[in-house]
N, CA, C and O of each residue as an XYZ file, in Angstrom:
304
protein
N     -18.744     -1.284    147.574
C     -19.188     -1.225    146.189
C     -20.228     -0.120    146.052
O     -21.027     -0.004    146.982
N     -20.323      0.717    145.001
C     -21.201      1.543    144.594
C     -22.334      1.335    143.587
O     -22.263      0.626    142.583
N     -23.368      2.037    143.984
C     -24.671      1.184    143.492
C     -24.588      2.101    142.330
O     -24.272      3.288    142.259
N     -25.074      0.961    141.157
C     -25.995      2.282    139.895
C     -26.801      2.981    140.575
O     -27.470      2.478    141.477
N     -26.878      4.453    140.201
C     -28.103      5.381    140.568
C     -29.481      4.733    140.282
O     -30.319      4.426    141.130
N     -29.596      4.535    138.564
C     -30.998      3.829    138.465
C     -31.206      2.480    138.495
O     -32.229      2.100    137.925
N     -30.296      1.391    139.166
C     -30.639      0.130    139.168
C     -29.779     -0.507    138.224
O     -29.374      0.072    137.216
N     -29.425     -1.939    138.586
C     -28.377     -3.045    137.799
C     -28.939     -3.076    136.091
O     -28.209     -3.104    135.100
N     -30.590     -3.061    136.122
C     -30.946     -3.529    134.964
C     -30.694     -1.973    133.831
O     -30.545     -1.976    132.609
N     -30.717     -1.043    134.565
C     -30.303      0.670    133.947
C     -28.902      0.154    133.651
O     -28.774     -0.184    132.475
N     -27.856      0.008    134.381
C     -26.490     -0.303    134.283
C     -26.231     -1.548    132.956
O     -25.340     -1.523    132.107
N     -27.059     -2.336    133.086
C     -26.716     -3.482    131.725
C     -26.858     -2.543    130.482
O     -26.009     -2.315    129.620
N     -28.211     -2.021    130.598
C     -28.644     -1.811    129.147
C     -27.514     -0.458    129.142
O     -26.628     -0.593    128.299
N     -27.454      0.552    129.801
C     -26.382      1.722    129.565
C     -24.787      1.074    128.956
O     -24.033      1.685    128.199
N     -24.559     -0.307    129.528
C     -23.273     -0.961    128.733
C     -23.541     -1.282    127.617
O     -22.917     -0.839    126.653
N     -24.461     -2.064    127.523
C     -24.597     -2.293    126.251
C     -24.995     -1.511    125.431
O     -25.021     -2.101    124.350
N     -25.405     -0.255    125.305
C     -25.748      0.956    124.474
C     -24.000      1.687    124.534
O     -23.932      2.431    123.556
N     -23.477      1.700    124.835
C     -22.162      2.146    124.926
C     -21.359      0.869    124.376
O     -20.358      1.273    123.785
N     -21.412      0.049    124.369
C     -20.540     -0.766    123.701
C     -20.972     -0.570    122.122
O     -20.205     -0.329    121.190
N     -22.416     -0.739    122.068
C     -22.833     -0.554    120.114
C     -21.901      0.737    120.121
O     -20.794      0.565    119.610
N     -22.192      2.044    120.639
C     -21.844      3.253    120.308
C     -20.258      3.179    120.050
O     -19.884      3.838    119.080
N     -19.480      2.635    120.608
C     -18.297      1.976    120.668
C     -18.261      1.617    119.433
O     -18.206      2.491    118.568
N     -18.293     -0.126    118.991
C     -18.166     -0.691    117.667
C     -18.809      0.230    116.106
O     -18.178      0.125    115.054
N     -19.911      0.959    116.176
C     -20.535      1.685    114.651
C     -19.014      2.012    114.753
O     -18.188      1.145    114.470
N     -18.681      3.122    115.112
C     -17.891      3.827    114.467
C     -16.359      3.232    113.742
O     -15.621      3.952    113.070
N     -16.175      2.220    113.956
C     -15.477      1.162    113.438
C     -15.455      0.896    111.946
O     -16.315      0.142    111.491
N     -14.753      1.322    111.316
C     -14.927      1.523    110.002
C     -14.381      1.066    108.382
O     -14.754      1.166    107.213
N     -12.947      0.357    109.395
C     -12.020     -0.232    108.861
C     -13.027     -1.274    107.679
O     -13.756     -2.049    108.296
N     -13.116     -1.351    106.538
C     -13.402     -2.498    105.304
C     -13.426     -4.234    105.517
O     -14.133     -5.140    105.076
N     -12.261     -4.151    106.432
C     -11.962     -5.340    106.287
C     -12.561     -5.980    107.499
O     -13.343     -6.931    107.502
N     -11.916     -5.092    108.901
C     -12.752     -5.942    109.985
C     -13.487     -4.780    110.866
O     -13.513     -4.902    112.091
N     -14.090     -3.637    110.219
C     -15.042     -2.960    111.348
C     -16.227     -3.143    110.981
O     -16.492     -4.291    110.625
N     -17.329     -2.116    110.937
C     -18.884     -2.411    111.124
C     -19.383     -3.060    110.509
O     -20.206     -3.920    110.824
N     -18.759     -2.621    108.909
C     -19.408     -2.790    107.743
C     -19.212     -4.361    107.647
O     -20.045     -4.954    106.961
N     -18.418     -4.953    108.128
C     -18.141     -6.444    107.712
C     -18.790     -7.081    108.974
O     -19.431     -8.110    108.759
N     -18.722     -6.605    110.337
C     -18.866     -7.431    111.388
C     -20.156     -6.674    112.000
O     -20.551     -7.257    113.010
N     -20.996     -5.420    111.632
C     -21.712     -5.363    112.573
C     -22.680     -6.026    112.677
O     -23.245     -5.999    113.770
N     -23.160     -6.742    111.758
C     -24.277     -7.151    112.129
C     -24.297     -8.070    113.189
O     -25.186     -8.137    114.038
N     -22.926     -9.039    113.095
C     -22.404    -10.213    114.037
C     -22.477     -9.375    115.139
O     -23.409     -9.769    115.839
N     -21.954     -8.438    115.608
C     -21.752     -7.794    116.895
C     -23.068     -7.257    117.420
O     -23.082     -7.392    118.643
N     -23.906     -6.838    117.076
C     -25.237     -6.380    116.735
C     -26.316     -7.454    117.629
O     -26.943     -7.340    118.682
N     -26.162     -8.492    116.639
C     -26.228     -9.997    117.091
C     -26.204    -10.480    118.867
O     -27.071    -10.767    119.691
N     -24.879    -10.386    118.874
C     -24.272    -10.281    119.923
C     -24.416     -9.805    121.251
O     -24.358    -10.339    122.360
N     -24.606     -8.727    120.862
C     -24.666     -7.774    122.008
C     -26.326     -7.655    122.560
O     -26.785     -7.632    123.702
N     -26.968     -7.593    121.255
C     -28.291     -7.033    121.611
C     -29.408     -8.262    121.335
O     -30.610     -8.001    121.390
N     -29.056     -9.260    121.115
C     -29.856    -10.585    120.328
C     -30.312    -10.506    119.339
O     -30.567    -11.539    118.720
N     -30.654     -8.988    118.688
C     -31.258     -9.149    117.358
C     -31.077     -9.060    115.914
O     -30.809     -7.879    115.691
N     -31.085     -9.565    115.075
C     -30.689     -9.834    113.854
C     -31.140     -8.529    112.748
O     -31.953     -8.899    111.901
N     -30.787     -7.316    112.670
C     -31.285     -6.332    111.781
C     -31.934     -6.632    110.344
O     -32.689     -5.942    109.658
N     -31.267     -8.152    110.085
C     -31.805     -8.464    108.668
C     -33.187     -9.418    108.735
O     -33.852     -9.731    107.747
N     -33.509     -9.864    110.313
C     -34.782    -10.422    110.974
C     -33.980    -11.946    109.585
O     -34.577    -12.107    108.521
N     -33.214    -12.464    109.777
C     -32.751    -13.911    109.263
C     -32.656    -14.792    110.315
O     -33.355    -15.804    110.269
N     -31.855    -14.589    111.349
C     -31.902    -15.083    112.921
C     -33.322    -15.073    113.321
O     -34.183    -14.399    112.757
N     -33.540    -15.940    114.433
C     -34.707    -15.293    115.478
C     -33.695    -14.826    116.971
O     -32.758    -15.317    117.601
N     -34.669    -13.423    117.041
C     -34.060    -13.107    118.324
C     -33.604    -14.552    119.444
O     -34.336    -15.490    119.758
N     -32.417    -14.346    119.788
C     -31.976    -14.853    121.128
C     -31.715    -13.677    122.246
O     -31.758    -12.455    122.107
N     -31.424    -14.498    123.431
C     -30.800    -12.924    124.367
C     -29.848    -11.934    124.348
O     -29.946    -10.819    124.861
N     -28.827    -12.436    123.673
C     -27.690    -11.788    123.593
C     -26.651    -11.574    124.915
O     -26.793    -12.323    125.881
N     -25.836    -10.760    124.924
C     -25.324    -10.272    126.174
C     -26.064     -9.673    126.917
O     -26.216     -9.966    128.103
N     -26.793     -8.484    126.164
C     -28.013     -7.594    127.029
C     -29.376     -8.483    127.915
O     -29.841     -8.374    129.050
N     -29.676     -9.343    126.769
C     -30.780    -10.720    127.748
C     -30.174    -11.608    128.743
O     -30.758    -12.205    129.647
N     -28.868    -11.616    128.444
C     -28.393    -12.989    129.004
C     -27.946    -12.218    130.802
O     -28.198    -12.736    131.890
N     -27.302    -10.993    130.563
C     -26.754    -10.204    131.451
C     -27.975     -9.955    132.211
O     -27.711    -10.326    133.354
N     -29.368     -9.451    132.168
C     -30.335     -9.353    132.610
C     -30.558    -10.223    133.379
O     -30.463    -10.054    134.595
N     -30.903    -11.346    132.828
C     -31.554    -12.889    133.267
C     -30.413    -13.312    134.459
O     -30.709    -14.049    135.399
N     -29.307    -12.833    134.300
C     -28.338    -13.418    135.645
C     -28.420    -12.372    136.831
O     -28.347    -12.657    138.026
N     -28.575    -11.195    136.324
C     -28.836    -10.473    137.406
C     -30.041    -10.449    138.298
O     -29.976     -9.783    139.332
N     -31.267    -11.188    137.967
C     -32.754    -10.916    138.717
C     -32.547    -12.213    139.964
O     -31.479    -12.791    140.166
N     -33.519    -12.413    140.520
C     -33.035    -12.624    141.647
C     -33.836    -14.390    141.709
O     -33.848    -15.147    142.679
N     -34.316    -14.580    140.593
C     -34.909    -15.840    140.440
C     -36.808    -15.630    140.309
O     -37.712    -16.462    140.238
N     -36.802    -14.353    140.322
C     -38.424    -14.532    140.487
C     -38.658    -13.093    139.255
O     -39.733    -12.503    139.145
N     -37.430    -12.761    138.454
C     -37.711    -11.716    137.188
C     -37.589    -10.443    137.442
O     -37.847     -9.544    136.641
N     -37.006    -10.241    139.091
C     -37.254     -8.727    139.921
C     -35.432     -8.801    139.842
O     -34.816     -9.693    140.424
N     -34.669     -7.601    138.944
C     -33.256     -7.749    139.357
C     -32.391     -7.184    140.191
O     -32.293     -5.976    139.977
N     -31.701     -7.589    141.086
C     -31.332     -7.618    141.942
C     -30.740     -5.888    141.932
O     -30.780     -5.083    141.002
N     -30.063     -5.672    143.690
C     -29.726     -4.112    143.838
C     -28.390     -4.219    144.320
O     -27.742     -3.203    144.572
């Protein structure tokens, strides 16, 4: 297996910044940004752009939190 250059927790957040970059451009009326990003938004990143939610982790927190090694240091 090949390591991220800058570390697992560089590698989460670089997916998940590539996945948003992914979905914006999604444009379709019915089911791209404009209707779903905020849900995906949500999702991905825990936070609610309209601050209606309270932050949760999301994929990006949740993906973090499984990767550390039990003591908040994430793993290599």
């Amino acid at each position: 297996m090949r390591e991220y250059p800058s570390g697992i927790s560089t590698l989460i957040r670089d997916y998940c910044d590539a996945r948003m970059r992914f979905l914006r451009p999604l444009t379709d009326g019915e089911t791209g940004f404009p209707v779903n990003g905020r849900g995906w938004t949500i999702r991905v990143t825990g936070k609610d752009t309209k601050e209606h939610w309270k932050d949760q982790p999301g994929v990006l927190g949740n993906a973090l939190r499984l990767a550390t090694d039990g003591s908040g240091v994430c793993m290599r």
